[in-house]
C-alpha positions in Angstrom: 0.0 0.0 0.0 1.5 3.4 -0.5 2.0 6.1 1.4 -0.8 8.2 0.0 -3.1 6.0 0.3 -2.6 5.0 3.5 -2.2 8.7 4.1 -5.7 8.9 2.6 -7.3 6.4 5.0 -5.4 7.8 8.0 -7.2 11.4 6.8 -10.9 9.8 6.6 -10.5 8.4 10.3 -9.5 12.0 11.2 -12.4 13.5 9.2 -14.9 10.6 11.4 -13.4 11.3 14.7 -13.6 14.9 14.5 -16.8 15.1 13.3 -18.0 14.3 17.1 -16.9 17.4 19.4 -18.9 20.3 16.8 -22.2 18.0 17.6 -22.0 19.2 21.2 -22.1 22.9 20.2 -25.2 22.3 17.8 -26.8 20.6 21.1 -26.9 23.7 22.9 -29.9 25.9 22.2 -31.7 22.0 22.4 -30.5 21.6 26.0 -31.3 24.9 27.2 -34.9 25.8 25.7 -36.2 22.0 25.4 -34.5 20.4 28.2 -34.3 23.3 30.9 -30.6 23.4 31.2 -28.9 27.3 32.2 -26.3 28.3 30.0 -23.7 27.0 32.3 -24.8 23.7 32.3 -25.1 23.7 28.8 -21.8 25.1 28.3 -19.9 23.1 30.0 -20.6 20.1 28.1 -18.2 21.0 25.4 -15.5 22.5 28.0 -15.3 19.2 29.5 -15.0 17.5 26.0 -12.2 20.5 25.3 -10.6 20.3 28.6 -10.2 16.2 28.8 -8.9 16.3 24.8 -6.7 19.2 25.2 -4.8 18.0 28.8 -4.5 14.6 27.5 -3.2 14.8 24.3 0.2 15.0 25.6 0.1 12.4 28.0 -1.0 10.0 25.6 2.3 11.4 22.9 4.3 10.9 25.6 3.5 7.5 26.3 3.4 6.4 22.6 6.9 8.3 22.4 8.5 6.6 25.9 6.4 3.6 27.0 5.2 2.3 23.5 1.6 2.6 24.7 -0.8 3.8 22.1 -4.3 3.1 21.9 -5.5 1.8 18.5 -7.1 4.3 16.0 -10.1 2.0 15.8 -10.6 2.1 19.5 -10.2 5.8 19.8 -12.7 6.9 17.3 -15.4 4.1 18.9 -14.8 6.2 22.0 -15.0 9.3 20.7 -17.8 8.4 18.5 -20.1 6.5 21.6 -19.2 9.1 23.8 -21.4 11.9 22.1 -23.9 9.2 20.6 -25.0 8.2 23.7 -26.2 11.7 25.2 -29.1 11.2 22.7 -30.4 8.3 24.9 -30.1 10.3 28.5 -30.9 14.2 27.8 -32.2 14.5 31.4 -29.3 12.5 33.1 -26.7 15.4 33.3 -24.2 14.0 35.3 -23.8 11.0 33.2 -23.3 13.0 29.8 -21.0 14.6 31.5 -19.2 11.3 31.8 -19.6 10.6 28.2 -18.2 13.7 27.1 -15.2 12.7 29.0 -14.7 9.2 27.7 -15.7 11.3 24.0 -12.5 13.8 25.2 -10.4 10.9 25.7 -11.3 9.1 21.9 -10.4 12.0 21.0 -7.2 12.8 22.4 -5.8 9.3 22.1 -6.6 9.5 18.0 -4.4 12.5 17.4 -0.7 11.4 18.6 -1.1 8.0 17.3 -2.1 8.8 14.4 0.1 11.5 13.7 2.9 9.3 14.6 2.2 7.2 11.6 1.8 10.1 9.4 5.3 11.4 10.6 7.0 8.2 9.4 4.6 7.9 6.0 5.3 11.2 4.6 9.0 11.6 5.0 11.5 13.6 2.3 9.9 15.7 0.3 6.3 15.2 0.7 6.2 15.6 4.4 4.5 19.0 4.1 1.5 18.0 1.8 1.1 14.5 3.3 0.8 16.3 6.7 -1.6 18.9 5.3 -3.6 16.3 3.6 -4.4 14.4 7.2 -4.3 17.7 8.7 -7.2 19.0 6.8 -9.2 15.5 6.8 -10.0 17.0 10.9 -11.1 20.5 9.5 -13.4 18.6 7.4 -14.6 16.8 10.1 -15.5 19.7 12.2 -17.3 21.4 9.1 -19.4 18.6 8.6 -20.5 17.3 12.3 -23.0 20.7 13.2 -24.3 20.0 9.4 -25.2 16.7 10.5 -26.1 17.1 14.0 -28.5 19.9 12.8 -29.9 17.8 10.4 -30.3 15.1 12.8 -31.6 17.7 15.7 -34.5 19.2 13.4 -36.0 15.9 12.1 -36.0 13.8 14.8 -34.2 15.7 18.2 -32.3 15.0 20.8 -33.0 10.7 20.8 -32.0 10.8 17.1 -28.2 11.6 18.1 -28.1 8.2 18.9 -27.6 7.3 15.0 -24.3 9.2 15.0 -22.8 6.0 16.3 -22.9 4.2 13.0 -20.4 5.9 11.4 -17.6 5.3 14.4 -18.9 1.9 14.6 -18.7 1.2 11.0 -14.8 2.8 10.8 -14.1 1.0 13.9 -15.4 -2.0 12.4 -13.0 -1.5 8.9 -10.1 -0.7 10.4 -10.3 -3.6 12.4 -10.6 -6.2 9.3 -8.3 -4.2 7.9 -5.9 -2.5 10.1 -3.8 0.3 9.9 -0.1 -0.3 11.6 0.1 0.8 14.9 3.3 1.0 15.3 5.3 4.0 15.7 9.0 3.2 16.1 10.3 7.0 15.9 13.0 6.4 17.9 14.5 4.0 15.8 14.1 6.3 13.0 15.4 9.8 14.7 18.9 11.0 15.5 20.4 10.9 18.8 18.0 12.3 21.4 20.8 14.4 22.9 21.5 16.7 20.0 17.5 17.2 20.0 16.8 21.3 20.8 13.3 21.9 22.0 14.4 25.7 22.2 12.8 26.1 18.1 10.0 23.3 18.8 8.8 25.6 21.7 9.1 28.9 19.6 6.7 27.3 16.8 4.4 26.3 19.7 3.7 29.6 22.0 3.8 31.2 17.9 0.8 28.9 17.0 -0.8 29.2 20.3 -1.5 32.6 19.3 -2.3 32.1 15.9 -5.1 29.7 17.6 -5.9 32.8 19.3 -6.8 34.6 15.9 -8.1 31.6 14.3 -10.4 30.7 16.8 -11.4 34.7 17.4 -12.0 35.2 14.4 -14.2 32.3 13.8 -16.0 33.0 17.3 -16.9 36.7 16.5 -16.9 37.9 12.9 -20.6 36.3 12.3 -21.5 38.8 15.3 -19.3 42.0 13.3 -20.9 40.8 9.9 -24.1 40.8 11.6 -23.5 44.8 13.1 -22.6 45.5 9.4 -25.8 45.0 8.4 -25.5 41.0 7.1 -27.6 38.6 8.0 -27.1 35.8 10.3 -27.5 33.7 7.3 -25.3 35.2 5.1 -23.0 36.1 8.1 -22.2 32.4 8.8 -22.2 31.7 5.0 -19.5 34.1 4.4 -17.2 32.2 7.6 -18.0 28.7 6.4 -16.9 30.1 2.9 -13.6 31.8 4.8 -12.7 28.2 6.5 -13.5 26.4 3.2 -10.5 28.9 2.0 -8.6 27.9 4.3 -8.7 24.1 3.6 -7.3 25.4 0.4 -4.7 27.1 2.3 -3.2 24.5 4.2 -3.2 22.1 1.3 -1.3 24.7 -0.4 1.0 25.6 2.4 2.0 21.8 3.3 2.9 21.1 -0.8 4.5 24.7 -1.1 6.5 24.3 2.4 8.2 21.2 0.6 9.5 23.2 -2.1 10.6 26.3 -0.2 10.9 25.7 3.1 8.6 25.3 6.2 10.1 28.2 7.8 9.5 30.1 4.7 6.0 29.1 4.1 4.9 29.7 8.1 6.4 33.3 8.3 5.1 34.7 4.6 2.2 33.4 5.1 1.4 34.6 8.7 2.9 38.1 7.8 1.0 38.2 4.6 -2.6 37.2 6.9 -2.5 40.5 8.8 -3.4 43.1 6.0 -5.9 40.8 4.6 -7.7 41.0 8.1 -7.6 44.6 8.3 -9.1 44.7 5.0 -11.8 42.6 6.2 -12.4 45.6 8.8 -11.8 48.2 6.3 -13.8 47.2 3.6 -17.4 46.2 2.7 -19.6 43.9 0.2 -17.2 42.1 -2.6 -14.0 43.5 -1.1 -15.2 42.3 2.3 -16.0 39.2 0.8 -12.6 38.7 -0.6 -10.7 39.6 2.0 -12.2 37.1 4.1 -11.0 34.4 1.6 -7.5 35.7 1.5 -7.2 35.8 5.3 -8.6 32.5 5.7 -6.4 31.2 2.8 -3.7 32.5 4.2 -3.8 32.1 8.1 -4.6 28.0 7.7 -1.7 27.4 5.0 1.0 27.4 8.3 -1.2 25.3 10.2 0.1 22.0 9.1 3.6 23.3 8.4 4.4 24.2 12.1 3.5 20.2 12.6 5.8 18.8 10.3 8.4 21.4 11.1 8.0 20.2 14.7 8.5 16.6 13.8 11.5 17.0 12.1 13.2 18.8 14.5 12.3 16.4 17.2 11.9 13.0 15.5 11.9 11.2 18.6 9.0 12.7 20.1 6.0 12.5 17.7 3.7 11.7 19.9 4.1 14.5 22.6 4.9 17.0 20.3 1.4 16.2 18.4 -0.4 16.4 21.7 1.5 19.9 22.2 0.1 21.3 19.2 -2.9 19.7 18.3 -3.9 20.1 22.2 -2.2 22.3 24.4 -2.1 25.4 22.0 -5.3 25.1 20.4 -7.1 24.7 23.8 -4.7 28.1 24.8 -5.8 29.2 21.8 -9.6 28.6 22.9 -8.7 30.5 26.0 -7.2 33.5 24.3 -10.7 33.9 22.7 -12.3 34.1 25.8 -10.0 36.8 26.6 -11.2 39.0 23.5 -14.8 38.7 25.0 -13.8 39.9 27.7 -12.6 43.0 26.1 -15.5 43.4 23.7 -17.3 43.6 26.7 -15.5 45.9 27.9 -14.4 48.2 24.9 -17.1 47.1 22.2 -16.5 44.4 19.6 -14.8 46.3 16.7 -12.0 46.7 19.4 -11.3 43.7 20.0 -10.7 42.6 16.4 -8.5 45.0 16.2 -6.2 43.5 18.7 -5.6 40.6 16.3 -3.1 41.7 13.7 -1.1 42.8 17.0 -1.5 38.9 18.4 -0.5 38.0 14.6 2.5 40.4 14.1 3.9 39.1 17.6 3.3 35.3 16.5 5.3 36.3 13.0 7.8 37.8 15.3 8.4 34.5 17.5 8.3 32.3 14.4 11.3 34.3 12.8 13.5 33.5 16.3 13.2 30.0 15.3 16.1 28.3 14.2 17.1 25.0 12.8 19.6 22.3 13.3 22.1 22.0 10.8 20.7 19.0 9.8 17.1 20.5 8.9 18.3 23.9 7.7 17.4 23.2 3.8 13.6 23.1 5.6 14.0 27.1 6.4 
């Protein structure tokens, strides 16, 4: 089988475990005016589901990097998947979704560093930057797709109908374990020695894309709300996001296969720098411009996304599995956090404010990204 295709099949399990965590979002205005839950409770469903995936992504790297445990992929998605299906059966027994969303956190944290781990050692040489993009993106796809579903599912049938989702984490579980997927991940044996192994440029690309999860996430969270105060529609409002993160599926395809002929380094700084006019453009600017600019910035801010994971990889071979937790859990969950902190001062200073405080987070995170610096051994990657 080649590495493309296995590639492929390693990007459809991402695409069917992340479809799970977006369903909990869609439940929310169910739970509250059906049910009788208060915002809080509501709320923290998905919090718990962020909070168990994002603290124990790294534990479960580091295990697959030291001890050699790693849950199967199979297994992982079945847990992800029968964690949120089963809230459809129990809508009035809040303690016990809370425990599913917990067991869904862990699917979900367990599939990433695994996984990852095998796309590290499939998509080596030259095509490690669109190999990585290509599983990368298979996630972002998931996460588009699950509220399309869940709202489909929520407005025929309601809150017992969730119960269906199952079928598809059964079904992958089912095909993957007839025909498996290696679950090995033998990076040591594949790295240099762990002693000449600096972490100094592996933490510089993390606290740089813990703020570009800042923006990406901000900007996601409140420009239906600034669309909306420019006179859009709510329907045309989130039309004009899904359309900006549709760009920017394009973009990190593009940025993975570009960051193979140029250089990661290359790709993650132009890119970033190149994002931060196209947002203030989206401020600036209204109807087709707006429009525009919205695609650009999208383009543009997702093409690093995967680059800063395969950079990562190869400067810490060893450590696949922790460093994928890092990034794929830690920052984006800091990134999550950040965007709380942008409410905070839209409450404060009014929402127009806030946005502008972005291209500062962005020029900061192009600022730590240029500090980064190679190995010898990885330089023709800058």
């Amino acid at each position: 089988m080649s590495a493309f295709r296995k590639i492929g099949e390693l990007t459809i399990a991402h695409l069917i475990n992340d479809i799970y965590a977006p369903v909990l979002m869609a439940l929310q205005p169910v739970l509250i005016t059906m049910y009788g839950y208060g915002y809080f409770e509501a709320a923290l469903l998905p919090v718990v589901h962020s909070l168990t995936s994002s603290l124990l992504q790294p534990v479960f790297g580091y295990l697959a990097d030291n001890k050699g445990i790693k849950v199967s992929i199979g297994i992982s998605i079945l847990l992800s998947g029968i964690g949120v299906s089963i809230l459809g059966l129990i809508p009035n027994q809040y303690c016990i979704m809370l425990m599913c969303v917990a067991i869904s956190g862990v699917g979900h944290a367990s599939f990433h560093p695994g996984a990852l781990c095998q796309v590290s050692i499939l998509a080596t040489g030259s095509s490690r930057g669109k190999l990585t993009s290509l599983f990368v993106v298979g996630g972002n796809m998931g996460m588009a797709l699950g509220p399309i579903i869940a709202g489909i599912i929520l407005t025929t049938g309601g809150v017992p109908q969730v119960i269906w989702l199952i079928i598809p984490a059964v079904v992958t579980a089912l095909v993957l374990y007839i025909n498996p997927l290696s679950d090995s991940c033998n990076i040591k044996q594949k790295s240099s020695a762990d002693g000449n192994e600096n972490w100094r440029p592996v933490m510089l690309l993390f606290s740089g894309a813990t703020l570009r999860s800042w923006v990406t996430f901000g900007s996601m969270t409140f420009l239906p709300t600034y669309l909306v105060l420019e006179g859009y529609s709510l329907l045309e409002a989130t039309t004009l996001v899904s359309i900006m993160m549709v760009a920017g599926v394009a973009g990190q395809l593009s940025g993975g296969a570009l960051s193979d002929r140029i250089g990661r380094k290359k790709v993650i700084v132009i890119t970033t720098s190149a994002s931060i006019p196209a947002f203030i453009a989206i401020l600036l600017t209204h109807g087709s411009l707006l429009i525009v600019s919205m695609m650009i910035f999208g383009f543009l801010l997702w093409s690093s996304f995967s680059v800063t994971i395969a950079m990562s990889h190869e400067l810490i071979p060893s450590k696949v599995g922790l460093i994928s937790g890092l990034f794929l859990g830690i920052a984006m969950g800091a990134g999550a956090i950040g965007v709380s902190l942008s409410g905070a001062v839209a409450d404060i200073a009014g929402l127009y404010t806030s946005l502008e405080t972005f291209p500062i987070i962005l020029v900061i995170s192009v600022i730590i990204f240029m500090l980064v610096r190679s190995p010898a051994s990885h330089l023709h990657h800058e």
